[in-house]
C-alpha positions as YAML, in Angstrom:
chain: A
units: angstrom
residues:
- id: 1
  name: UNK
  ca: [-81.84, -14.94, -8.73]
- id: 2
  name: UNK
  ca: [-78.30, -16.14, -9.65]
- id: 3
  name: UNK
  ca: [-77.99, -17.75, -12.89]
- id: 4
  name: UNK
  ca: [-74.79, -19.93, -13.37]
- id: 5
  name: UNK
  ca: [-73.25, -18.58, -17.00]
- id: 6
  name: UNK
  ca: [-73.55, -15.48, -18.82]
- id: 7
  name: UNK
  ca: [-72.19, -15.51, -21.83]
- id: 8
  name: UNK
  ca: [-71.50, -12.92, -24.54]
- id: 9
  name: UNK
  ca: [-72.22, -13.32, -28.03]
- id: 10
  name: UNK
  ca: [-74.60, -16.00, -30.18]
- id: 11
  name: UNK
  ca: [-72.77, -16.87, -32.66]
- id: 12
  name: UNK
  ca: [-71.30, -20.63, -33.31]
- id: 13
  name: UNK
  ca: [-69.23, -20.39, -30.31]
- id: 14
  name: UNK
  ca: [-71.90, -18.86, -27.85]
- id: 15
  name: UNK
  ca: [-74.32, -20.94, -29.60]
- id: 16
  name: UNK
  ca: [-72.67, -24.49, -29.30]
- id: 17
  name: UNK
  ca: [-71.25, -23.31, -25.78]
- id: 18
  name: UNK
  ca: [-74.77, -22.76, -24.63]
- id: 19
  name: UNK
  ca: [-76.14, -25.83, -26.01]
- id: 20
  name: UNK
  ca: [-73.99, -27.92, -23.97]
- id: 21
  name: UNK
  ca: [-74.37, -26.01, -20.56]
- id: 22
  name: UNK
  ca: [-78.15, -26.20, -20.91]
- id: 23
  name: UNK
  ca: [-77.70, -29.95, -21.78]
- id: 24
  name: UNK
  ca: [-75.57, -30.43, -18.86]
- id: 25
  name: UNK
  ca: [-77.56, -29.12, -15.94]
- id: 26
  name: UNK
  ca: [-76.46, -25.10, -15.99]
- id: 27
  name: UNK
  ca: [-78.54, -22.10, -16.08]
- id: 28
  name: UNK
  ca: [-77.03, -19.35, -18.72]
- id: 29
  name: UNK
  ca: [-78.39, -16.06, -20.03]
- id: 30
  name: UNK
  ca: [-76.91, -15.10, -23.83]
- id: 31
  name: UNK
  ca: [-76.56, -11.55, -24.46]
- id: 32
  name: UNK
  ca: [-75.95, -10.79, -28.58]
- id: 33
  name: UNK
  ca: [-75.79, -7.96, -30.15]
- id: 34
  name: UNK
  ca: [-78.48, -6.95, -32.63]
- id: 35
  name: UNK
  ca: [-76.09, -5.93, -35.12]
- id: 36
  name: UNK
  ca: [-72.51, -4.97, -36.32]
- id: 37
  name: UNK
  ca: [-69.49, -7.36, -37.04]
- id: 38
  name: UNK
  ca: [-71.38, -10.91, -37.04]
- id: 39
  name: UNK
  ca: [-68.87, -13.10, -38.57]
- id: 40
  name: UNK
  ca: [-70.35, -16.34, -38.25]
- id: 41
  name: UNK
  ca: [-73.72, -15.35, -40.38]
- id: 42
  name: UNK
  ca: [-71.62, -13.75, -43.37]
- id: 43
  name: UNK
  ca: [-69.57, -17.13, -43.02]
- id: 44
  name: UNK
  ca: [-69.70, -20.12, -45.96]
- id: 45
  name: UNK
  ca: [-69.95, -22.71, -43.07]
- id: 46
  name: UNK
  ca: [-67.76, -25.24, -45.28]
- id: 47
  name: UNK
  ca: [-66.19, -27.79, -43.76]
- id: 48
  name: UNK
  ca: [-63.37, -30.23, -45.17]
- id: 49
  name: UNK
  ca: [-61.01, -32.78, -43.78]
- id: 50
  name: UNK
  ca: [-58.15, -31.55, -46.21]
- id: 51
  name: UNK
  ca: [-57.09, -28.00, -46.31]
- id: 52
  name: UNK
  ca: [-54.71, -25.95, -47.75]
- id: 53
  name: UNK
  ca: [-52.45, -25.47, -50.85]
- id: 54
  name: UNK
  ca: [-50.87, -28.05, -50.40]
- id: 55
  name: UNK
  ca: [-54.24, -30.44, -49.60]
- id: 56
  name: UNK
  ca: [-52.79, -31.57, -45.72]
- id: 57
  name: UNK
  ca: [-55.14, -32.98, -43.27]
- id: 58
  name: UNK
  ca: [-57.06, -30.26, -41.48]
- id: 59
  name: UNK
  ca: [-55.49, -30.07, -37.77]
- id: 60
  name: UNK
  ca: [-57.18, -32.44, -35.06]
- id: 61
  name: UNK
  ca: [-59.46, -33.75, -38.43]
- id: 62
  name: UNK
  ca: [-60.01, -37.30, -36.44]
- id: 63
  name: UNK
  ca: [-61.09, -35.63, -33.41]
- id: 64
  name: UNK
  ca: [-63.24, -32.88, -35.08]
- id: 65
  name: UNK
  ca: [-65.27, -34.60, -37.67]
- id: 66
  name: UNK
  ca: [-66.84, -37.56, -35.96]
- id: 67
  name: UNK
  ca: [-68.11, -34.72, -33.19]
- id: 68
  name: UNK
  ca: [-69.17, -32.50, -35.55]
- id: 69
  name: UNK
  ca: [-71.55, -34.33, -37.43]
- id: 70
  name: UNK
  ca: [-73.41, -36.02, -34.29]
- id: 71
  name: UNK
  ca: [-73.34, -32.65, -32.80]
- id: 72
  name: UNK
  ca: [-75.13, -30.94, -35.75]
- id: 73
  name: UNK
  ca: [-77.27, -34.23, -36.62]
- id: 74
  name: UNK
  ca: [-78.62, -33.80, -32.81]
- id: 75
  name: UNK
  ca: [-79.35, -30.01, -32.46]
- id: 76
  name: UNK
  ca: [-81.57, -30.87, -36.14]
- id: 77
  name: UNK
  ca: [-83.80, -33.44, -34.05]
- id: 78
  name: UNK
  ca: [-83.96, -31.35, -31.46]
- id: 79
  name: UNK
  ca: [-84.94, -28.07, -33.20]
- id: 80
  name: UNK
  ca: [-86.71, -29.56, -35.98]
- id: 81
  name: UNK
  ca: [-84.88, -27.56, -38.74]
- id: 82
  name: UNK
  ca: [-82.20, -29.17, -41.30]
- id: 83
  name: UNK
  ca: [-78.82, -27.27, -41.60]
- id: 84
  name: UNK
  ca: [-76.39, -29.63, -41.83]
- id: 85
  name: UNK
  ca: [-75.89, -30.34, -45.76]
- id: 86
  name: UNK
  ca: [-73.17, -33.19, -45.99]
- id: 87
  name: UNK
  ca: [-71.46, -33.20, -49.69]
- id: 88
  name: UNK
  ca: [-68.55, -34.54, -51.13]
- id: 89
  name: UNK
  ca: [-65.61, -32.17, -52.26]
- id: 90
  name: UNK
  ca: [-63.67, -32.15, -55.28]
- id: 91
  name: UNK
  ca: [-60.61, -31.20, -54.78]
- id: 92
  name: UNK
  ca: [-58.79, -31.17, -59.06]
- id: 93
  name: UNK
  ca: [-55.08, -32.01, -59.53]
- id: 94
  name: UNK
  ca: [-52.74, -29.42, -60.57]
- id: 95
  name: UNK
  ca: [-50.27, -31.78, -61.71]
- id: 96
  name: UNK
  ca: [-49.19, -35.37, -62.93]
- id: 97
  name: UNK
  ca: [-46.99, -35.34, -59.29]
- id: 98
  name: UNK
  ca: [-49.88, -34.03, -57.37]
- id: 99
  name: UNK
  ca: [-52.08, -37.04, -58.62]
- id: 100
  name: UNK
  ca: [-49.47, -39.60, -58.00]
- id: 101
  name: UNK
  ca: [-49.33, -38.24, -54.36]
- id: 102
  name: UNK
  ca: [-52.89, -39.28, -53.86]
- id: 103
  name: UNK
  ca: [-52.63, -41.90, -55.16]
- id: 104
  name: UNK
  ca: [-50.15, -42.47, -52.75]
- id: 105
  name: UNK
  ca: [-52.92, -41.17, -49.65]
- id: 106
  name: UNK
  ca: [-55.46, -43.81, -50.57]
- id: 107
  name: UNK
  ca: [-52.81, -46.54, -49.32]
- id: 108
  name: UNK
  ca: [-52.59, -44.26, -46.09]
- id: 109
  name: UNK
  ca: [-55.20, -45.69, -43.02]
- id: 110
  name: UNK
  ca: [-54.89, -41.62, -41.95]
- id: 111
  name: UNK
  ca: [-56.51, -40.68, -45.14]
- id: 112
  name: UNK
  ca: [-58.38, -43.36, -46.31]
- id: 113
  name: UNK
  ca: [-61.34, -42.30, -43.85]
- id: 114
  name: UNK
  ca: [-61.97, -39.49, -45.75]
- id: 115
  name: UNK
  ca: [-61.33, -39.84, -49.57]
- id: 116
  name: UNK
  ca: [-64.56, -40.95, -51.50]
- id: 117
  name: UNK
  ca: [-62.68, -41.49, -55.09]
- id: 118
  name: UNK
  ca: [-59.33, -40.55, -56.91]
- id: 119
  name: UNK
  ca: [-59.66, -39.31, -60.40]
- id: 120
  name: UNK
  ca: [-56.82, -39.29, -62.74]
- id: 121
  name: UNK
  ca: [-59.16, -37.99, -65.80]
- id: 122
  name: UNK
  ca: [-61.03, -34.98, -65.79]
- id: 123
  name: UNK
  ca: [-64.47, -35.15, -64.35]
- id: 124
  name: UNK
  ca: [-66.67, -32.80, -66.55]
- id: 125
  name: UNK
  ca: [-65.92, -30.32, -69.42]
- id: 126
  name: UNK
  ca: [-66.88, -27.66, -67.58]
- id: 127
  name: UNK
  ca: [-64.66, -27.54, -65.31]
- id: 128
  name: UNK
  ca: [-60.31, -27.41, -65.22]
- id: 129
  name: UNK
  ca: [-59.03, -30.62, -64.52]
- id: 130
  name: UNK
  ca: [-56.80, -32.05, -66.92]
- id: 131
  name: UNK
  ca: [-55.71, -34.41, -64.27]
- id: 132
  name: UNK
  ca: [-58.60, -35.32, -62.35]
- id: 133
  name: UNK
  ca: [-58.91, -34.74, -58.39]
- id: 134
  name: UNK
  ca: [-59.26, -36.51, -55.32]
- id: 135
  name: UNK
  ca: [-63.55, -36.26, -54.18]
- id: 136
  name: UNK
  ca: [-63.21, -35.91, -50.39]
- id: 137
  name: UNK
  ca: [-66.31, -37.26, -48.01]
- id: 138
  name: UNK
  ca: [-67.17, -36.18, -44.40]
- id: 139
  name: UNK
  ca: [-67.42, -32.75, -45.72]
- id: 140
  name: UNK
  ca: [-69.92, -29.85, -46.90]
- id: 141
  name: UNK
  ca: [-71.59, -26.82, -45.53]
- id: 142
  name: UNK
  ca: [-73.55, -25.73, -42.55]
- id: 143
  name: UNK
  ca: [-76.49, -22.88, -43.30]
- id: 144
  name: UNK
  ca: [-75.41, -20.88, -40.38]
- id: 145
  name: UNK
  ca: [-78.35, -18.53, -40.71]
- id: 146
  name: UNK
  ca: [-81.05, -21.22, -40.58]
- id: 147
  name: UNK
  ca: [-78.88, -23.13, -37.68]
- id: 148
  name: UNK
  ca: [-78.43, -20.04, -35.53]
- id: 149
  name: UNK
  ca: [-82.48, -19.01, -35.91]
- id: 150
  name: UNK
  ca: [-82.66, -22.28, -34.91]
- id: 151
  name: UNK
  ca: [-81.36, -22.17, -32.21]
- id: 152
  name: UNK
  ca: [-81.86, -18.42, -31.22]
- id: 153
  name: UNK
  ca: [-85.60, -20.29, -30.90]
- id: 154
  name: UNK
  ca: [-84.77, -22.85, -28.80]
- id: 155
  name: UNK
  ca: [-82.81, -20.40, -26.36]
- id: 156
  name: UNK
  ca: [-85.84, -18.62, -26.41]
- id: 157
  name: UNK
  ca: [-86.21, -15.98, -23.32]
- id: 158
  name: UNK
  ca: [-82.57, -17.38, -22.14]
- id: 159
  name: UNK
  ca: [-81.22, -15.29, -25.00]
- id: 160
  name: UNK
  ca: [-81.39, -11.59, -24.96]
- id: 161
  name: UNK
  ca: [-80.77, -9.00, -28.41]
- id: 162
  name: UNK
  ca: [-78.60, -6.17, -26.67]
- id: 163
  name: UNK
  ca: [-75.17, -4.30, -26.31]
- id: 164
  name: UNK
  ca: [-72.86, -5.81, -24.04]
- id: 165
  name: UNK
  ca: [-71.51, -2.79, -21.67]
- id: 166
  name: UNK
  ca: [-69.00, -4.27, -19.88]
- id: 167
  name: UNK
  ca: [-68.77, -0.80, -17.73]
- id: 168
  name: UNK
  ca: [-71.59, -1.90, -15.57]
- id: 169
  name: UNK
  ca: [-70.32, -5.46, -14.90]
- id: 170
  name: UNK
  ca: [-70.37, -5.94, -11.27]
- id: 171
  name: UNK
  ca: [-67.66, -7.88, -9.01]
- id: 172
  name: UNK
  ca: [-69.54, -9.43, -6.24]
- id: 173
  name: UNK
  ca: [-68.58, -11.83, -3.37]
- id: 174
  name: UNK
  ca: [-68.62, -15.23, -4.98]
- id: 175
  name: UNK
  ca: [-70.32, -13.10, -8.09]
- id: 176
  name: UNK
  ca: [-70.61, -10.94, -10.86]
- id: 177
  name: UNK
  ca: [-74.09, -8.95, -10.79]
- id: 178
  name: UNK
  ca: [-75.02, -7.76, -14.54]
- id: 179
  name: UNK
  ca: [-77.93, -5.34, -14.79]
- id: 180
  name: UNK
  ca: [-79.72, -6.48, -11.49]
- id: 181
  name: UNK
  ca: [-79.11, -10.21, -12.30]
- id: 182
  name: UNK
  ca: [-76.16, -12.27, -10.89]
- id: 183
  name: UNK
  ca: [-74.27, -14.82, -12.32]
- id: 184
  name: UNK
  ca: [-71.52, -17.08, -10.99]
- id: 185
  name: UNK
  ca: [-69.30, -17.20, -14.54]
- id: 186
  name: UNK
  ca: [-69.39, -14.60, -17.39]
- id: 187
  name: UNK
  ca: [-68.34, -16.28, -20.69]
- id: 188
  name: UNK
  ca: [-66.99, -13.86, -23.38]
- id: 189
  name: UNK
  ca: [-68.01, -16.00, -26.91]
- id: 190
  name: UNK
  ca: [-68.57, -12.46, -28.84]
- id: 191
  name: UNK
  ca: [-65.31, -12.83, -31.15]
- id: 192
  name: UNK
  ca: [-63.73, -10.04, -32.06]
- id: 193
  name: UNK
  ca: [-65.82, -8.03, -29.07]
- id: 194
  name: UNK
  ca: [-63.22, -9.78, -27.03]
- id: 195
  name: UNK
  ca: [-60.29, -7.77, -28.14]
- id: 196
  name: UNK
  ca: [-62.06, -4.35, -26.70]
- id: 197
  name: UNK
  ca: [-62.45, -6.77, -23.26]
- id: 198
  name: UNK
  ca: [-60.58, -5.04, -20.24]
- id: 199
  name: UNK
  ca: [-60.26, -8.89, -19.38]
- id: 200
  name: UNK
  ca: [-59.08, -10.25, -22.92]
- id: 201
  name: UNK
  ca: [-57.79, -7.68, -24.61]
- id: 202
  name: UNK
  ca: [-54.08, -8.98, -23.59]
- id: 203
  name: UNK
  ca: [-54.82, -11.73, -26.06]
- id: 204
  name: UNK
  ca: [-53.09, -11.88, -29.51]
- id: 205
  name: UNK
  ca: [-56.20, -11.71, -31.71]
- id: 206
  name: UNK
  ca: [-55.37, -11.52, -35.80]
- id: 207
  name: UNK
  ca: [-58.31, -10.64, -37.14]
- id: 208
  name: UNK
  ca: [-59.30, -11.18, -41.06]
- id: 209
  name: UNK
  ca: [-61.20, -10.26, -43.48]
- id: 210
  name: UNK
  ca: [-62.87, -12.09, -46.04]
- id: 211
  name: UNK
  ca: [-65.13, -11.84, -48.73]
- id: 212
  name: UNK
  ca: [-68.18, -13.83, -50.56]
- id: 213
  name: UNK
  ca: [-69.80, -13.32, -53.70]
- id: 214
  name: UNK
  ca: [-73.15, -15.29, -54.34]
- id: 215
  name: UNK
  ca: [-73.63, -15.30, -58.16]
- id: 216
  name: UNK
  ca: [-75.65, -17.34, -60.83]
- id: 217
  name: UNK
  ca: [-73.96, -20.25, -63.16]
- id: 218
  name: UNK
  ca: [-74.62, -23.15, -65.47]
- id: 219
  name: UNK
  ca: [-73.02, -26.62, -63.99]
- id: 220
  name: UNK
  ca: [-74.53, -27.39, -61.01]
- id: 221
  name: UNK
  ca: [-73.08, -31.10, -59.37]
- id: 222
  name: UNK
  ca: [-73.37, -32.47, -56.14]
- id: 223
  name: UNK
  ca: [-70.32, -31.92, -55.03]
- id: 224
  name: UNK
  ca: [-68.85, -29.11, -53.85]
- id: 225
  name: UNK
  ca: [-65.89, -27.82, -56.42]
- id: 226
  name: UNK
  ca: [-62.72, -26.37, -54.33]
- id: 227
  name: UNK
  ca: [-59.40, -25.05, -55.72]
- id: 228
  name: UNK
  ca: [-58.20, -21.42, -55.76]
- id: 229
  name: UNK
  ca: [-61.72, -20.78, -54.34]
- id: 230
  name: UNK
  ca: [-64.72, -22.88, -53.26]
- id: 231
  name: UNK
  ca: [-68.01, -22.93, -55.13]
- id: 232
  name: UNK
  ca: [-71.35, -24.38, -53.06]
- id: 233
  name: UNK
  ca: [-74.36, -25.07, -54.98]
- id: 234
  name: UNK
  ca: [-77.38, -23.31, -53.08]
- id: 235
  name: UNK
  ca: [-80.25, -24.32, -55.44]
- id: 236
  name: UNK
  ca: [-81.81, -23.15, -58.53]
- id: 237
  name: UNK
  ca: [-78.40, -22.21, -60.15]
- id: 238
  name: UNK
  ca: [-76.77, -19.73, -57.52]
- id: 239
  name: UNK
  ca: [-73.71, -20.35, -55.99]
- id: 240
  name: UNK
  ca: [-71.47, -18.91, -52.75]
- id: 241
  name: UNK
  ca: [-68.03, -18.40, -54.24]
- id: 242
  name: UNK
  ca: [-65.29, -17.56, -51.75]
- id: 243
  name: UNK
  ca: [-63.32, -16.46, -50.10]
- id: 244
  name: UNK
  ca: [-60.60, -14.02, -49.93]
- id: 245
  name: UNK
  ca: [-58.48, -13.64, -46.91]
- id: 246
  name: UNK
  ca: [-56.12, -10.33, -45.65]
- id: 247
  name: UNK
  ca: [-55.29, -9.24, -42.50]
- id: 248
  name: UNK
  ca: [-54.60, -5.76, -43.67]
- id: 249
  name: UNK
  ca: [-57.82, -4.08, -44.97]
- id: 250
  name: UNK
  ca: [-60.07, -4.75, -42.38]
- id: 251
  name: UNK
  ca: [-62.87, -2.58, -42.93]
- id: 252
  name: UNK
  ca: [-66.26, -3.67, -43.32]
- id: 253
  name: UNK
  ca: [-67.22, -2.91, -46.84]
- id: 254
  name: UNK
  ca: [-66.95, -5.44, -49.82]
- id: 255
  name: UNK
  ca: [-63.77, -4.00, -52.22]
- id: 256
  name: UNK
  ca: [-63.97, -4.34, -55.68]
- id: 257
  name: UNK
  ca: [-60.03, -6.13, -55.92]
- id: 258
  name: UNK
  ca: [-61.39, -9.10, -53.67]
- id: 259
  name: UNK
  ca: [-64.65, -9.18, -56.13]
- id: 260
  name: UNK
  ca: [-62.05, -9.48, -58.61]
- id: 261
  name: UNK
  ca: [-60.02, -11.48, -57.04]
- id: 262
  name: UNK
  ca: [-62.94, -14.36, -56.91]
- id: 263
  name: UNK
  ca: [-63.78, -13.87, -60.28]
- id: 264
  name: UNK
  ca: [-60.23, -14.84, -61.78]
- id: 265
  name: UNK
  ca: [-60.12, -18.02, -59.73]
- id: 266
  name: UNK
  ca: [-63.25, -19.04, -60.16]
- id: 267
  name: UNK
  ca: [-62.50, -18.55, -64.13]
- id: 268
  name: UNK
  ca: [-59.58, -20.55, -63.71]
- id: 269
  name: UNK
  ca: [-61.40, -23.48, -61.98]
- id: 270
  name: UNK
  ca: [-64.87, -23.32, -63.91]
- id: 271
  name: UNK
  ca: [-64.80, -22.88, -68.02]
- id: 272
  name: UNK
  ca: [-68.44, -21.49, -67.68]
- id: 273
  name: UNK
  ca: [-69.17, -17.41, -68.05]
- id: 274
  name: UNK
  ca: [-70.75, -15.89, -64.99]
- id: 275
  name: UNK
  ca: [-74.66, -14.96, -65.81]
- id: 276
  name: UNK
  ca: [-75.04, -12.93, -62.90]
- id: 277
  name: UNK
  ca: [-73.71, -11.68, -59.50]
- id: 278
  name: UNK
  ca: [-76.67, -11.75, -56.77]
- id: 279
  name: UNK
  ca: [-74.44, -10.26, -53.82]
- id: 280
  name: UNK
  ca: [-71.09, -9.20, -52.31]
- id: 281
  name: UNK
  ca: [-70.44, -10.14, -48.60]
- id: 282
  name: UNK
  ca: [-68.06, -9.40, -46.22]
- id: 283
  name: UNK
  ca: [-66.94, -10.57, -42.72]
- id: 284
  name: UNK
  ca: [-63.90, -10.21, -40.36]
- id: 285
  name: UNK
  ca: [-63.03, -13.23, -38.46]
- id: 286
  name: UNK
  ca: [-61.94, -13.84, -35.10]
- id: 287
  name: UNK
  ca: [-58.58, -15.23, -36.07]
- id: 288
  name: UNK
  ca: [-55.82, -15.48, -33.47]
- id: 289
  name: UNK
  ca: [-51.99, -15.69, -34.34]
- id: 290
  name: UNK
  ca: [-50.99, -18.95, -33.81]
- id: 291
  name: UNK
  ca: [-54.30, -20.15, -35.75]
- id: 292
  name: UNK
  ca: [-55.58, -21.92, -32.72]
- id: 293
  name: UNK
  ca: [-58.57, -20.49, -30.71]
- id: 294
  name: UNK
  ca: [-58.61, -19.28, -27.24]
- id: 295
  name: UNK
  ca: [-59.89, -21.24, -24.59]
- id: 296
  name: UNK
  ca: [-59.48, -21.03, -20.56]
- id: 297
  name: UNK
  ca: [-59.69, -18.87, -17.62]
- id: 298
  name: UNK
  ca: [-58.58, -15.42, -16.94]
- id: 299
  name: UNK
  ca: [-55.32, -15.57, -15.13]
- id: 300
  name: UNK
  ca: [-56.42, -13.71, -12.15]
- id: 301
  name: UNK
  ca: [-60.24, -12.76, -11.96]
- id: 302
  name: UNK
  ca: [-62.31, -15.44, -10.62]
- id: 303
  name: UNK
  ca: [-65.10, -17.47, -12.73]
- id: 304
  name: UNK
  ca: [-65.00, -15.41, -16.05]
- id: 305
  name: UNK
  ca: [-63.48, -17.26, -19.11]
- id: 306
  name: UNK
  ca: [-63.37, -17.19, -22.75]
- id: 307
  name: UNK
  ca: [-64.29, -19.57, -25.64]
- id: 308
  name: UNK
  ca: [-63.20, -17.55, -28.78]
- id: 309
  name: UNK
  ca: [-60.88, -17.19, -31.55]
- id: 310
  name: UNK
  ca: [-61.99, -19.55, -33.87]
- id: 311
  name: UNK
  ca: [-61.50, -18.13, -37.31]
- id: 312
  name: UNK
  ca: [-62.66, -19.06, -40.46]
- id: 313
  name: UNK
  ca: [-62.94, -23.09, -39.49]
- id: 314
  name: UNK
  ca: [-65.23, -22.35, -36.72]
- id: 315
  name: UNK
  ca: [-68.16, -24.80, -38.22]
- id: 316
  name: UNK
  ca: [-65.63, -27.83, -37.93]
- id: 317
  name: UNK
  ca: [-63.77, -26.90, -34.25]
- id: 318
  name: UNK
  ca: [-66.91, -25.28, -32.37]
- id: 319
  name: UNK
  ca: [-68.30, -29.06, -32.00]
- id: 320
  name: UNK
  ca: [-65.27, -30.65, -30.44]
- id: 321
  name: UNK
  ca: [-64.17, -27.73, -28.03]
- id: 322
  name: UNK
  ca: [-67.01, -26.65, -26.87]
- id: 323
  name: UNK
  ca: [-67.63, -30.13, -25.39]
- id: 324
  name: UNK
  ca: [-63.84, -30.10, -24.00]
- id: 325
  name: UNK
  ca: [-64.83, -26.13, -22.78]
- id: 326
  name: UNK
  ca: [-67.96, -27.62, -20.74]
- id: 327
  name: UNK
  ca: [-66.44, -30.39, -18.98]
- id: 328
  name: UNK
  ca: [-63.64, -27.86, -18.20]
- id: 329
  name: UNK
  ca: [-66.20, -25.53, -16.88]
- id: 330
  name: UNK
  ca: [-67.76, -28.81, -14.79]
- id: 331
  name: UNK
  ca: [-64.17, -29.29, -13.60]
- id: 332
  name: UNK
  ca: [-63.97, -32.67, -15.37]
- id: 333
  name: UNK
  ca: [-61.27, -31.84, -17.21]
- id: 334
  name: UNK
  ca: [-58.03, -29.85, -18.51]
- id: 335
  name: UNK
  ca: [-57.53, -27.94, -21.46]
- id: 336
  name: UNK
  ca: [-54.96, -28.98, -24.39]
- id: 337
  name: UNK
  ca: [-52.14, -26.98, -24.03]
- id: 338
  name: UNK
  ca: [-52.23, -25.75, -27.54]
- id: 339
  name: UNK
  ca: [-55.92, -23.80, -27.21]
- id: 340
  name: UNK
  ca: [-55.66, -23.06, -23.50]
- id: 341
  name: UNK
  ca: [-54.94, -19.21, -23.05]
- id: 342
  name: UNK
  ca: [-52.29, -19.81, -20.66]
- id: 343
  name: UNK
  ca: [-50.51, -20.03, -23.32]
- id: 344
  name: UNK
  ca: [-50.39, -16.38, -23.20]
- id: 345
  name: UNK
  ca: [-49.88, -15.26, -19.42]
- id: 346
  name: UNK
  ca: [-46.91, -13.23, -20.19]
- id: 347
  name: UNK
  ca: [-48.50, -11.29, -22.18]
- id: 348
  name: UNK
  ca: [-50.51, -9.57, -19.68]
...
């Protein structure tokens, strides 16, 4: 038996990877491990057309968005389960000049696509905004867990719960031969796994670490609330607050500075006492150095690739490149410049 793609790692980049293979003719075989770093399930799974301090439109947002919400909308008919939860975001002002710059956006056709209102009065006592905010549409939150359960079901015996040992990969003639099974293309999707590759581990991964608190507290809109930190609404009063980001302590435990750390900027975007923290997660993302993810062939091994690196905005880019990844893999087309590894040969 010779099975066309094995890939490593089940999370949202093995996952939507996967899909599209299986959709497009291929036989594949997941391998995931059981346990350890699993970044994608201690993820928020927000996504939002415009990022950042200073509220700039989220790199390749045209191309992204429209993909990912067909892409998600489709793997819910197909596996029966709901996990895509699209919600506006409010976004307050921090400033008299920050409002009159949005209300310079709303003239702009770039923007225009994805702003749902301007405020320039505050929008509830509860919260701080003096100077209202701009509510953003085409965004919200993915429940990773329930998606990738999902979809660990509809994999079904293609996907298998075990350690990847790459020590018994097996170059063949035309193949690679994996535990008695052979495969034509190995597929490394297992995110930071990649760095301890003998293939990958050129490649200038920047891993991070952030943190999540899930906690209990009064004002509950339907809109997701995002300055400082975001706050998502999960029912019955709790909330996922979030999320710090270092690149320095990277161990796995949850630290009391970044539980802090939430707290003060959630205090300084809600006016509303916190009844009661529920839990403390933590997760260390694949993040790569130039913030854009990996994608592309090994310089000099035949038929093994990688489709990784995709940090803590993995929910909105998985969509979009893994369909660019498959038809690369088909040979229907080339990889941008800017997420293709080659990017990298002289590293190695």
């Amino acid at each position: 038996m010779e099975i066309d793609f094995l890939l490593i790692g089940q999370g949202l980049a093995g996952t939507a990877l996967g899909y599209r293979l299986i959709e497009s003719g291929k036989s594949i075989r997941i391998i995931d491990q059981p346990s350890g770093n699993q970044s994608s399930r201690v993820a928020a799974g927000l996504f939002n057309p415009v990022t950042g301090r200073k509220m700039v439109k989220t790199w390749n947002a045209d191309y992204l968005f429209p993909e990912l919400h067909s892409f998600y909308k489709r793997l819910e008919e197909i596996t029966g389960e709901s996990f895509l939860i699209e919600q506006p975001i409010y976004r307050p002002f921090l400033s008299i000049e920050e409002q009159n710059e949005w209300m310079g956006h709303s003239a702009d056709e770039g923007f225009q696509i994805y702003l749902k209102e301007i405020y320039t009065e505050s929008q509830s006592d509860s919260l701080n905004d003096s100077f209202g905010g701009v509510l953003l549409k085409q965004s919200g939150w993915l429940k990773i867990n329930v998606f990738l359960n999902a979809m660990q079901r509809y994999f079904a015996e293609n996907l298998h719960q075990e350690y990847f040992d790459e020590s018994v990969l097996r170059k063949g003639d035309g193949h690679w031969e994996y535990k008695g099974i052979k495969y034509k293309s190995i597929l490394f999707c297992n995110g930071l796994g990649a760095m301890n590759s003998s293939f990958f581990n050129y490649l200038p991964f920047a891993p991070v670490k952030g943190e999540l608190l899930e906690l209990k507290q009064a004002f509950c809109p339907d809109y997701i609330v995002n300055r400082g930190v975001f706050r998502v609404h999960l029912g019955n009063g709790v909330h996922r607050v979030g999320s710090t980001y270092t690149k320095h302590d990277l161990d796995e435990g949850p630290t009391e500075s970044a539980k802090a750390e939430i707290l003060e900027r959630l205090g300084a975007l809600v006016k509303l006492p916190v009844e009661e923290i529920i839990s403390h997660k933590t997760g260390i993302r694949p993040a790569t150095r130039d913030r854009k993810p990996f994608l592309g062939k090994h310089p000099k091994e035949q038929s093994v690739y990688i489709f990784d690196g995709f940090g803590a905005k993995g929910v909105s880019l998985v969509p979009y490149f893994s369909k660019l990844m498959c038809d690369y893999l088909k040979g229907q087309a080339s990889l941008p410049k800017e997420v293709d590894i080659a990017r990298y040969f002289n590293y190695i």
